[in-house]
N, C-alpha and C positions, 0 to 999 in steps of 0.2 A: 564110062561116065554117062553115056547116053540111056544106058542099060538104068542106071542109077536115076537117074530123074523119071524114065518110064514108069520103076516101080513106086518111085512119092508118090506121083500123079496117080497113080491106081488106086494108093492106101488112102490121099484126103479123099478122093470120090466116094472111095465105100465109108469114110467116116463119115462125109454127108449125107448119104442114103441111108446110113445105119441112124440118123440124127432125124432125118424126116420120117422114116416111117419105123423108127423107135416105141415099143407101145408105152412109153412113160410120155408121150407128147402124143393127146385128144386132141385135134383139131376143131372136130364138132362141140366137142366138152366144151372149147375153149373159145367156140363162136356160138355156143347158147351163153356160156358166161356173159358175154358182151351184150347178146339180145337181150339179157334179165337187168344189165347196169343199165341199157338203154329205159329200159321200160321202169326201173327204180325213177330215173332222170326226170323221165315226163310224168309220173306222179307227184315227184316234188317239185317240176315245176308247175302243173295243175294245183299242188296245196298250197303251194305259195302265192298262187295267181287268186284262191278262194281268200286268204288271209287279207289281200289286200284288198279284195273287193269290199271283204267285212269293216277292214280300218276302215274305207272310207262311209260305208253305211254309217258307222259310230259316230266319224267324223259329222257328217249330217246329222245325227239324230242330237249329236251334242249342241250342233248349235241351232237345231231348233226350237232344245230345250234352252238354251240361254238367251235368245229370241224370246219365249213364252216367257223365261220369269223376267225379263226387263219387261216388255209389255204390262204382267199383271201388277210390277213394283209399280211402272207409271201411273196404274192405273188406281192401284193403294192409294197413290200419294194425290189423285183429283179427288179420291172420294173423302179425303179428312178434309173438312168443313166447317169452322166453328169463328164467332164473332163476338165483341162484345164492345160497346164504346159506350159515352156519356156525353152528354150535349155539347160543354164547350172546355174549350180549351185550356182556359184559366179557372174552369173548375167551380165559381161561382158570379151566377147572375141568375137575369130574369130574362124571359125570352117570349115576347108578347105584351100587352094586347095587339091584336092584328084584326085588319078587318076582312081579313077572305083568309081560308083555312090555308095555311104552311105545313111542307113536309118540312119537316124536322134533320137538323143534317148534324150529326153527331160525330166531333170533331176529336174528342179526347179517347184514340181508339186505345182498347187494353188488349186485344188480342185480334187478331185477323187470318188464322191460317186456310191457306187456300186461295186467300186474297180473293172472294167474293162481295165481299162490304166495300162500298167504296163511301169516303170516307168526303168526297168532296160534293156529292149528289144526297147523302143518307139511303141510299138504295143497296139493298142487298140483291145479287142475281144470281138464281142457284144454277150452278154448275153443272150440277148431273139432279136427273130424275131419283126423285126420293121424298120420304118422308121425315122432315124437318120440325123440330121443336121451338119455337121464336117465344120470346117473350122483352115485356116493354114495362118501363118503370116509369113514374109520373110524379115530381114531386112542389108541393104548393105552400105559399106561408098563408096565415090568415089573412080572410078578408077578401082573395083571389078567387077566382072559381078554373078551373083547370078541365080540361079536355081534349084524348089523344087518343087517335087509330090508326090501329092497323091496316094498313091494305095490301091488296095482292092486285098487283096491273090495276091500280086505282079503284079498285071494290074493295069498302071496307071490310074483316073478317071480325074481328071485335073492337072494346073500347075498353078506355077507364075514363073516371070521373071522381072529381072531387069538388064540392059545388059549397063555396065561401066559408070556411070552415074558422070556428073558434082559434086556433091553432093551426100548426101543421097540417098538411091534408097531404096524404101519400097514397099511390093506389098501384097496382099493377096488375098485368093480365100477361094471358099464353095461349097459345095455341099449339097444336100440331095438323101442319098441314100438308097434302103432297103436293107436290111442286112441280112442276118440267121443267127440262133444260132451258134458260132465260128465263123462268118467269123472275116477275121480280116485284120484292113486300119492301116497304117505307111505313113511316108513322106519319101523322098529318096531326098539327095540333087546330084544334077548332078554332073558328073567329071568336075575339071578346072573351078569348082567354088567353090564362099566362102557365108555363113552368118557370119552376125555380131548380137552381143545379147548387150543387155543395159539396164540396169531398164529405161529407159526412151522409150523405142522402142523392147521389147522385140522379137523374133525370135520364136513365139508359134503354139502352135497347141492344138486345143480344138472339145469339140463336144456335142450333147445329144439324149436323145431318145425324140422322138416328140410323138409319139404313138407304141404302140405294135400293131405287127397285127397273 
């Protein structure tokens, strides 16, 4: 019996030594295998570490593109400019004689975008630096004499006039002028004269921005 277990013990040793140094089992073969998964490992974590760097570059660059176009849309939307009103409210009357010049405050607004014109002063104040198109309408019955300018910060730029006429007397004028940011144009009607206002002839004053500069 003892004999009988001596020679087991014999046959599994040499079937393990015949197992370790078997030449179908590379040891080195099989620890460069491992060095080349190692070294696969850390290039895919090195290219996944560049991926994210890039996500997040992207990330940034997208929103400082969406930064830049909200900025430029804000910035679309101060530079539309445009006005237009008519003396009064109810559309017709007379407005004068006066005996010291009056600005003119033009209450029947028909369009105001950009909200520049203010409607409670007759002063328009431009917004952004640029060159503006303004113009101003004057309308008189006979027998009146009629008188209205422009001005820019209280210097006059031009007029109209229409001086006692047989009839109707209607006149307007325009300018284009550049502007700076605040400045600000009103119409003034002269002393010892009158406008007259009518939906059919209204008494207005209007303007836009043409360009910023």
């Amino acid at each position: 019996m003892v004999v009988l277990q001596m020679v087991l013990l014999l046959c599994a040793g040499s079937s393990l030594a015949d197992d370790l140094f078997s030449p179908n089992v590379n040891i080195i073969a099989e620890l460069e295998k491992l060095k080349n998964m190692e070294e696969r490992i850390q290039k895919l974590e090195e290219a996944l570490a560049k991926v994210l760097r890039e996500n997040e570059a992207l990330k940034t660059l997208e929103q400082d593109s969406q930064n830049k176009m909200e900025f430029f849309q804000k910035e679309n939307e101060a530079k539309k400019v445009a006005f237009s009103a008519g003396l009064l409210e109810s559309g017709t009357g007379y407005t004068g004689p006066i005996d010291t010049p009056k600005t003119l405050v033009y209450k029947k607004v028909f369009s105001n975008i950009g909200g520049a014109y203010d409607p409670n002063t007759g002063v328009f104040t431009a917004p952004v630096k640029g060159a503006y198109y303004l113009r101003f309408y004057g309308h008189s019955h006979g027998g009146t004499t009629m008188a209205v300018s422009l001005l820019k910060n209280g210097e006059t730029q031009c007029s109209l006039h229409s001086w006692k006429p047989t009839a109707n007397g209607n006149a307007s004028n325009g300018v284009v002028l550049t502007l700076e940011t605040g400045d600000q144009i009103s119409t003034q009607l002269w002393q010892n004269t009158w406008v007259y206002d009518d939906p059919a002839s209204y008494t207005s004053f209007g303007g836009f921005l043409i360009f910023p500069l």
